[in-house]
Steps between C-alpha positions, in 0.01 A plus 500: 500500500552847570694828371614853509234730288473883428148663478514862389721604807406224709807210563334212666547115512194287373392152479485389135197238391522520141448818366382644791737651770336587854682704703646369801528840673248734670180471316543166327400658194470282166658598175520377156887375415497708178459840683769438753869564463668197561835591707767284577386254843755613658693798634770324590868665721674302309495215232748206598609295190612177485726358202523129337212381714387232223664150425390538165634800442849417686507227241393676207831769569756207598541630906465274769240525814584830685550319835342841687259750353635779264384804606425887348340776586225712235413852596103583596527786222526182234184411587191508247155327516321305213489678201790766550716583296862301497775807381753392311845696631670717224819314623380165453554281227345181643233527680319127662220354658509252785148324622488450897270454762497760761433497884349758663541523865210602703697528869820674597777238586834396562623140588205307365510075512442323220243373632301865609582611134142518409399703793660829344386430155213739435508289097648441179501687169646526145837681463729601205885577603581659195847568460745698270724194393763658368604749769446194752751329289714802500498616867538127611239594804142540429386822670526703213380272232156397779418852636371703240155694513264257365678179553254326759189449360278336750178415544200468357341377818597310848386129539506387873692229678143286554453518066868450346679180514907633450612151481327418168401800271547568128711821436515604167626838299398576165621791281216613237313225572780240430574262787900535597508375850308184621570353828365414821547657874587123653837566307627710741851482623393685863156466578265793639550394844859444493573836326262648779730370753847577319376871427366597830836373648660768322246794508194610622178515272245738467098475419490539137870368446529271184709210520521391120623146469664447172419392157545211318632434123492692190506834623535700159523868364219790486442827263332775465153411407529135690227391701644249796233271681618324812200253613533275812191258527311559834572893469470651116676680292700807505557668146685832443640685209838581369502845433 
């Protein structure tokens, strides 16, 4: 497991073993966790979405199977690490989370195989597509309602292809502690490989870009003051703040 970490000016990616972090740059240098920064894993071109990715969730809102993958763009200035702060828009009147697991590509591409998918996966993390609800229900597209500063919380850390199983993982969100999503990652309409394929047929991907691979059911409401929790067994738990 590894991340993105900030030490006094210093932006370097480190090895995590518990609450130790040793740096996996230069000097090798070994650091506690608590006096590090923890950034976001990631700085990604571009954040590709994908909607209704979850038979559970397809059930739970009456729609049938999407026959291809839905697909959306998120801006890299939505991005925030573990522990920033989620900023509810003056505009917005509903504001939601959305648990997903998120892959981060490790190799530039275009036209990848299913079966080479997990050649240009650098690993997998925790990611929140929050999303202003009610403008997404007003515009009718989701740009708008997906994009705002703040809206891609990702992270904390990034667990390898060789340690993460994607075809059976617990992914879970809770709000102030209280469970509201519960599902697992073999529920998946498109699987990692197949959206690998589908997505690279369409664009090229970028070291650092974030593929982010839908949630499942019961997707719910934040406020101010909210803490949201997104936990994916295998990688940990990303928690920010409504502010």
């Amino acid at each position: 497991m590894f991340g993105r970490f900030r030490y006094n000016d210093e932006v370097f990616y480190g090895e995590v073993c518990g609450n130790a972090v040793i740096s996996q740059e230069g000097s090798c240098m070994e650091y506690e966790l608590s006096e590090l920064e923890v950034l976001p894993p990631s700085n990604p071109s571009k954040i590709v979405c994908v909607g209704l990715n979850y038979h559970d969730h397809a059930k739970e809102l009456g729609l049938s199977v999407p026959e291809e993958p839905i697909l959306f763009i998120k801006p890299s200035s939505a991005v925030i690490g573990h522990h920033g702060k989620i900023l509810y828009p003056k505009i917005s009147k509903k504001v939601d989370f959305e648990a997903e697991l998120a892959i981060i590509i490790g190799k530039k591409c275009k036209n990848i195989t299913y079966e080479r998918a997990y050649d240009v996966i650098a690993g997998f993390t925790c990611f929140n597509d929050v999303t202003a609800r009610d403008l997404q229900q007003k515009d009718g597209q989701w740009t708008r309602a997906k994009s705002f500063d703040t809206f891609a919380p990702v992270g904390p850390f990034i667990t390898t292809v060789a340690d993460f199983n994607p075809e059976d993982a617990s992914i879970i969100s809770r709000v102030n502690g209280e469970v509201m999503q519960d599902s697992n990652i073999s529920k998946l309409i498109f699987d990692v490989p197949y959206l690998i394929e589908f997505i690279t047929g369409v664009m090229t991907l970028e070291v650092g870009d974030i593929i982010a691979t839908g949630t499942p059911p019961g997707v719910g409401e934040l406020h101010p003051g909210d803490v949201v929790e997104v936990e994916i067994e295998g990688i940990g738990t990303l928690i920010n703040e409504v502010a």
